[in-house]
Phi, psi and omega in degrees: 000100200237004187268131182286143165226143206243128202261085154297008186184155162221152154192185197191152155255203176243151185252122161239143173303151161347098155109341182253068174198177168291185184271163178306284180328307209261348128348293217265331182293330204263333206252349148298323155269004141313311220269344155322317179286324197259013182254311191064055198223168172257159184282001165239055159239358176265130175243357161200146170238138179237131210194113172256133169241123204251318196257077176171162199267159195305138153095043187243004158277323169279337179304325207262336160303330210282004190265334164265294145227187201221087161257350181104340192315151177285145170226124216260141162249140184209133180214116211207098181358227155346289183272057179291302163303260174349322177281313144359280169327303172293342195268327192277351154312312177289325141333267177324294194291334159323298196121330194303342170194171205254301199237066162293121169262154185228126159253133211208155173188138163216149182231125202226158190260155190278163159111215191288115159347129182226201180249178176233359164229118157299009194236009182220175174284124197282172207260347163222069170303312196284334179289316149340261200337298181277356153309284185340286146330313163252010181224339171069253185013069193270351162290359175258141162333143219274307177325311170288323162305327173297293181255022144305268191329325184293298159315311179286337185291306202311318202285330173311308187285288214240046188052031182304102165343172173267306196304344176291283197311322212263348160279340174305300233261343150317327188261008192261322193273311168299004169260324197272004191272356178252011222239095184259012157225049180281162157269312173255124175247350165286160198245172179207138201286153157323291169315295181309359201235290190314335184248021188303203194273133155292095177318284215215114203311135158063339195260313189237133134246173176339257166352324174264035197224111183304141166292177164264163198211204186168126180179173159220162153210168228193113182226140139326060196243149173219180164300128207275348153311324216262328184260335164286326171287320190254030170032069256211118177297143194233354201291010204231136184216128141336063211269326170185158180188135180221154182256131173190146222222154174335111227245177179282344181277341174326279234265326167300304202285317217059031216242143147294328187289318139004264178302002180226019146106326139028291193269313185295333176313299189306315196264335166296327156301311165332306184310291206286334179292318178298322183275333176265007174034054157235177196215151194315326184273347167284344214266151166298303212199148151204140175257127163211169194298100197241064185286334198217142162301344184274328159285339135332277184316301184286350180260342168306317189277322161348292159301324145109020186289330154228174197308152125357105212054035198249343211294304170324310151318292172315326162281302193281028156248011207051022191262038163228031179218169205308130203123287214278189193302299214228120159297120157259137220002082181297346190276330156149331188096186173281330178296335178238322172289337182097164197232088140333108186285350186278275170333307176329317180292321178276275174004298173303326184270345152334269170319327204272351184268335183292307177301311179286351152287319160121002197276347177323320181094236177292343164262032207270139148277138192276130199061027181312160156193018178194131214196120202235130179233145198210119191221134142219200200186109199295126182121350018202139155181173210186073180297118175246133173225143198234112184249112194274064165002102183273000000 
């Protein structure tokens, strides 16, 4: 796979709550003729799509295209829980980077119901027993909702090992609120204090409160990728390039380490950076900007190390030095994260990609990180799996 591929269109709506936003087709069309507009291509120049949803029924990828056109192209439906969006992407990187196609769009969308994530079929074995299971065991509280219990449990094994605050998660999430307020297609744009995050409602005695916990949301995004023959013939923007990306899914230590941080993804995260710092012959200390999965502020926290923006028990430090906002080493999520722009789950990942190509073009506006030229995304998903992408100023 030798071919460069060029993120040439993006586009997104704002993100809403449940029940306040359109039905999905008409979600995934404005924001597939966003990223079609800002490409400067008509859709029938797209010769394959791939379009992700986790909450909808089969072939609801073609539903939601045939409303921009009905060309015949083949369209791949994908659902791969959280990293949903990112897989989209990644498949559709692959597409390009093949030779198997010129131009591809990747799409993402959800239209999601309020309250807790649930399962919706009960009559078969669900795909995370084993994650259950070993949740059970090792964080118990089976009266809290299964997510909170998943990177709760994540957080707390962090504060148990290295005395990690309650007050470390609730400045993530302060400082999450002071990105998205420059952010107009954030769902929360109001900010909020350290205090205010520590005196919200509690989830979970010592571990949670509200505020560090992302909404459920309903959006779509939407990106462009070609060839760099294919952006030379239709004089086409180059300025954004893929430089590396890898995928990768759950290992013997999810289940193994006896560690939550572990089970919710932790390692794949690790070896999936690996991949890309290896292919992209950078290193943690090159990076500019990063979109990462921030479903929880405590995974926020365990993915600084992950990733490898700081040392391994290091993560605390790293917040309360500021070195993960503007100043500091690495901006992490200038667009507000899932915790304040919201996490569509399908969308997220073209949403991440979305910001990070706006930054490395220099068009963010008030959130611009200055001088960006290397951007790092990080989307995951419990059940498992994990797209990591490294995007390249050209």
């Amino acid at each position: 796979m030798s071919n460069q591929v060029f993120v040439t269109g993006v586009g997104m709506v704002p993100f809403a709550k449940p029940s306040m936003h359109e039905p999905y087709p008409q979600m995934a069309k404005k924001a597939v003729n966003l990223a079609l507009t800002d490409a400067g291509i008509a859709y029938e120049q797209i010769e394959q799509a791939y379009v992700g949803y986790v909450y909808g029924d089969s072939t609801a990828g073609q539903r939601a295209l045939y409303e921009v056109g009905m060309t015949g192209i083949p369209i791949v439906n994908v659902n791969n829980n959280c990293a949903t969006g990112s897989t989209a992407l990644f498949l559709a990187r692959q597409a390009v980077a093949s030779g198997a196609a010129e131009c591809v769009l990747a799409l993402g969308f959800e239209h999601m119901n309020p309250g807790a994530l649930g399962t919706v079929f009960t009559d078969r074995p669900s795909p995370f027993d084993r994650f259950d299971e070993a949740t059970d065991e090792l964080v118990g509280r089976r009266e809290i909702p299964l997510a909170l219990r998943y990177f709760g449990g994540a957080g707390f094994a962090h504060m148990q090992q290295y005395g990690t605050r309650l007050s470390t998660f609730a400045k993530i999430r302060a400082k999450a609120s002071r990105h998205a307020a420059n952010n107009p297609l954030a769902l929360f744009r109001n900010v909020v204090t350290e205090n205010d995050v520590l005196n919200a409602p509690i989830l979970w005695p010592g571990v949670m409160t509200r505020l560090m916990a992302c909404p459920p949301t309903c959006g779509a995004a939407a990106a462009v990728l070609c060839s760099e023959g294919f952006a030379e013939r239709h004089g086409l923007n180059r300025d954004v390039r893929i430089r590396a990306q890898a995928m990768t899914t759950d290992g013997p230590a999810t289940f193994g380490a006896d560690d939550m941080r572990e089970v919710v993804g932790f390692g794949m995260a690790k070896a999936a950076v690996q991949k890309v710092y290896e292919l992209g012959g950078v290193g943690p200390d090159d990076i500019d900007v990063v979109e990462l999965h921030d479903c929880f502020a405590h995974n926020e926290l365990i993915s600084y190390e992950a990733l490898g923006l700081c040392p391994e028990g290091g993560a605390e430090q790293f917040v309360c030095d500021g070195d993960n906002t503007y100043g500091g080493k690495v901006v992490t999520n200038p667009s507000g994260g899932l915790l304040s722009k919201g996490h569509p789950l399908g969308a997220t990942g073209l949403a991440q990609c979305t910001e990070l190509v706006q930054q490395l073009r220099g068009t963010a506006g008030a959130r611009q990180v200055e001088n960006a030229r290397l951007a790092l995304q990080h989307n995951l998903g419990v059940g498992g799996a994990c797209v990591v992408t490294l995007y390249e100023r050209a």
